[in-house]
C-alpha positions as CSV (number, residue, x, y, z in Angstrom):
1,X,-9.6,11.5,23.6
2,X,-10.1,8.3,22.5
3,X,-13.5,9.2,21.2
4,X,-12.1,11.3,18.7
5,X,-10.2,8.7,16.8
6,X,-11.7,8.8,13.1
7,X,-12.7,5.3,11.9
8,X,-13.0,3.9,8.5
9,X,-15.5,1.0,7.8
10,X,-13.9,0.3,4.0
11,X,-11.3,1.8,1.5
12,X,-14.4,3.3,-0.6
13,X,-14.9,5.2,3.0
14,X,-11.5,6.4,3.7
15,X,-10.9,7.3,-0.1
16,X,-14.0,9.5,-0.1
17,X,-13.1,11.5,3.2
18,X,-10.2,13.3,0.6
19,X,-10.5,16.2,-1.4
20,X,-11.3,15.4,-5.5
21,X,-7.5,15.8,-6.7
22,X,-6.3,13.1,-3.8
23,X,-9.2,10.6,-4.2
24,X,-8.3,10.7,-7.7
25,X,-4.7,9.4,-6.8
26,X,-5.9,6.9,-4.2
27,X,-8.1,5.4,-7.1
28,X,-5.9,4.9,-9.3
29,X,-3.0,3.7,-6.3
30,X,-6.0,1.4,-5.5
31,X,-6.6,-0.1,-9.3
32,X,-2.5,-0.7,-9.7
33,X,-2.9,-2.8,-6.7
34,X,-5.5,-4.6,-7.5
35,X,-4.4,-5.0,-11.0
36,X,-0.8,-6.3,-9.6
37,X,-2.7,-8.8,-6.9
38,X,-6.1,-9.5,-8.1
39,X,-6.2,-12.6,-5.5
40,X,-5.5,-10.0,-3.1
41,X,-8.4,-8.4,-0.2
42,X,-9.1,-5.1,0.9
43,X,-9.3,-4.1,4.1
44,X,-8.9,-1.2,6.8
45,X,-5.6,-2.0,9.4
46,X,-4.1,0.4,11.1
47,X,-6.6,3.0,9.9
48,X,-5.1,2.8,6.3
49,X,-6.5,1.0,3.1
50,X,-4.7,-2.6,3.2
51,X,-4.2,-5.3,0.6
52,X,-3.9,-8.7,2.1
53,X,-2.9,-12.0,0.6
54,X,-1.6,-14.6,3.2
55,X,-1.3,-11.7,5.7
56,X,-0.9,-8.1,5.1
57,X,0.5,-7.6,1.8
58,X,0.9,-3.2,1.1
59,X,-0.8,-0.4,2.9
60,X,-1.3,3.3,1.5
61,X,-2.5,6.3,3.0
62,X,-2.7,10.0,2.2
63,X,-1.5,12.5,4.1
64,X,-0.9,16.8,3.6
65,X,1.8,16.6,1.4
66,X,2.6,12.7,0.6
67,X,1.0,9.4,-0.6
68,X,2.3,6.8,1.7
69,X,3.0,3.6,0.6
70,X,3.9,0.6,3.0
71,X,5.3,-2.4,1.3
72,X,6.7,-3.2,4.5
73,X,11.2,-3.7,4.6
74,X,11.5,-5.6,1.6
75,X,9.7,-4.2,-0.5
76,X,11.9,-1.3,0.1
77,X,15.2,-2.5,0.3
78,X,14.3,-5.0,-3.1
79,X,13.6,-1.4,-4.6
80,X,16.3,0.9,-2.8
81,X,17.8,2.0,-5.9
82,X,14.5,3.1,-8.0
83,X,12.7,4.3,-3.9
84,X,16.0,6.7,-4.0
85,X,14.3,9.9,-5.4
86,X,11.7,9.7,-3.1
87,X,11.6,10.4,1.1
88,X,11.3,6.8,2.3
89,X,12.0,4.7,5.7
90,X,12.3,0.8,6.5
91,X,8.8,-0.1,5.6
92,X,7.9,3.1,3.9
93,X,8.0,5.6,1.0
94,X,6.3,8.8,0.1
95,X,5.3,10.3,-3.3
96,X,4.6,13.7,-3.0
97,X,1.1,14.6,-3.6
98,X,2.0,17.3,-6.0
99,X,3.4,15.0,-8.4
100,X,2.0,11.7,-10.2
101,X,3.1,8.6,-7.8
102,X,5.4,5.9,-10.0
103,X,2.3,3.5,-10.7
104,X,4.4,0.9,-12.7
105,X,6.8,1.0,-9.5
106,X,4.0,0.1,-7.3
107,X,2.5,-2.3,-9.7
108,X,6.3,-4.3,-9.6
109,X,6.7,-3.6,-5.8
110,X,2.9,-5.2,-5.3
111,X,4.1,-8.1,-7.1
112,X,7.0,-8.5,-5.6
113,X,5.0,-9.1,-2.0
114,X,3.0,-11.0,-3.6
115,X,5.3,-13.3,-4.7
116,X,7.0,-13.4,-1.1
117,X,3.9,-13.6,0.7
118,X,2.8,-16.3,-1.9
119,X,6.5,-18.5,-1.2
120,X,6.2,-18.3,2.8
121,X,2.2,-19.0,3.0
122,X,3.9,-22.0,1.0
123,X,6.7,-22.5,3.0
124,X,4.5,-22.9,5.9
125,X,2.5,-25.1,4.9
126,X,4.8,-27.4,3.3
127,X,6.3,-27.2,7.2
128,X,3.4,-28.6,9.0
């Protein structure tokens, strides 16, 4: 079944593979990103559309009934309290599709990774 599998060559081609309403939200989840890490790169991992800055840096995907978003764990657990209201996991969170997603939240959760990724690339290299 393998030869099933959809692929997407770029975020413009995964975003346009939605229905108006959701594109419209993956845009504008897209601009807060970029907004929060302009340094950052788009990409396709896992299948999803990927910001990366000295490694992967957020994911976000849309599904039936949710936008996922995938700061990875601590993203989420620096942002349990405000993530409460909404369904979320270790590395996860979901705004429902029906509703507006919490851009400013993802705008300080973006920063937030960017700021750790930023500290370890630093780390690392101050290591070797």
């Amino acid at each position: 079944m393998e030869g099933n599998k959809i692929t997407f060559d770029s975020i413009d081609d995964y975003i346009s593979k939605f229905p108006p309403h959701v594109q419209e939200i993956l845009e504008t989840v897209r601009m807060v990103i970029k907004e929060a890490a302009p340094d950052a790169k788009e990409k396709i991992s896992y299948q999803m559309p990927t910001f990366a800055l000295h490694g992967n840096l957020v994911h976000f995907a849309a599904f039936k009934n949710h936008i996922g978003f995938y700061p990875g764990p601590n993203g989420i657990s620096e942002f349990e309290h405000e993530l409460s209201a909404y369904k979320h996991a270790k590395g996860s969170v979901q705004f429902p599709i029906e509703k507006s997603p919490p851009y400013d939240l993802i705008s300080r959760i973006v920063k937030f990774r960017v700021a750790e990724n930023t500290e370890r690339a630093a780390a690392k290299k101050n290591k070797n």
